[in-house]
N, C-alpha and C positions, 0 to 999 in steps of 0.2 A: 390601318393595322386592325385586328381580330380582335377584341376584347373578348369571344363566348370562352368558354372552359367546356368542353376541351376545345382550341383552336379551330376555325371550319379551313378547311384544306383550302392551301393557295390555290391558284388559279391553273397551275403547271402540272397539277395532279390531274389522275386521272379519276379518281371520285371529287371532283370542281362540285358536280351538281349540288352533293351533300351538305353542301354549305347552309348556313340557316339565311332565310327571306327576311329582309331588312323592307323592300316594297314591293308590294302585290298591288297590281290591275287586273282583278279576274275578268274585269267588262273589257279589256282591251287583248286580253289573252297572254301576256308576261307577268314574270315577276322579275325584279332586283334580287340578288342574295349578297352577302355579305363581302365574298371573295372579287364584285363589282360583274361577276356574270347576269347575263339579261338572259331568263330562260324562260321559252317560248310555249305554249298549252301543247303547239304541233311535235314538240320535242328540239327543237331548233334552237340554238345557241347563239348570243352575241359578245366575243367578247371585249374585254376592255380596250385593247388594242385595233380595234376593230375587225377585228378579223371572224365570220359566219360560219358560223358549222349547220350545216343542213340537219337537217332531221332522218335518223335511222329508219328506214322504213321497212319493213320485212318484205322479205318476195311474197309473193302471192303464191298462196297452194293449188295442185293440179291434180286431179288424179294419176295415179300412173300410169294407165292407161285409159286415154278421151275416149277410146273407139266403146270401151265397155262401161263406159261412163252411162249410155244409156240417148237418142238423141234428143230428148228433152231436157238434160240434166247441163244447169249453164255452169261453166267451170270460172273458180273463183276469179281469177283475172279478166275475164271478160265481164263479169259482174263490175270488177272493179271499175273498167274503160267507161262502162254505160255510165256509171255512178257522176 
């Protein structure tokens, strides 16, 4: 149970993350928070129950149109592939 004031949201919320860190491993790349979520540097979620939430990852931006893009100009997702 929560002892901070004000409470950190249970786990069933959807601000979970907001919770305060109880243990931090910044060498291993998680932390603990207080509501028993294990949250990940990549954004990735573990939680108690076992159950994983991947990591939000935004699309990759394009130009709107490739063709005027220019044929030198490498378009964000192919950046990303090479990466």
């Amino acid at each position: 149970m929560c002892d901070h004031q004000p409470p950190c949201p249970p786990i069933e919320a959807r601000d979970r993350e907001a919770a305060r860190t109880v243990h931090r491993h910044p060498e291993q790349g998680w932390s603990r928070l207080c509501n028993g979520l294990v949250l990940f540097d990549d954004g990735g979620e573990l939680l108690p129950s076992g159950l994983v939430v991947a990591p939000v990852v935004p699309y990759p931006r394009r130009p709107l149109d490739a063709g005027a893009a220019g044929a030198g100009t490498v378009v964000a997702a192919e950046a990303l592939a090479a990466a």
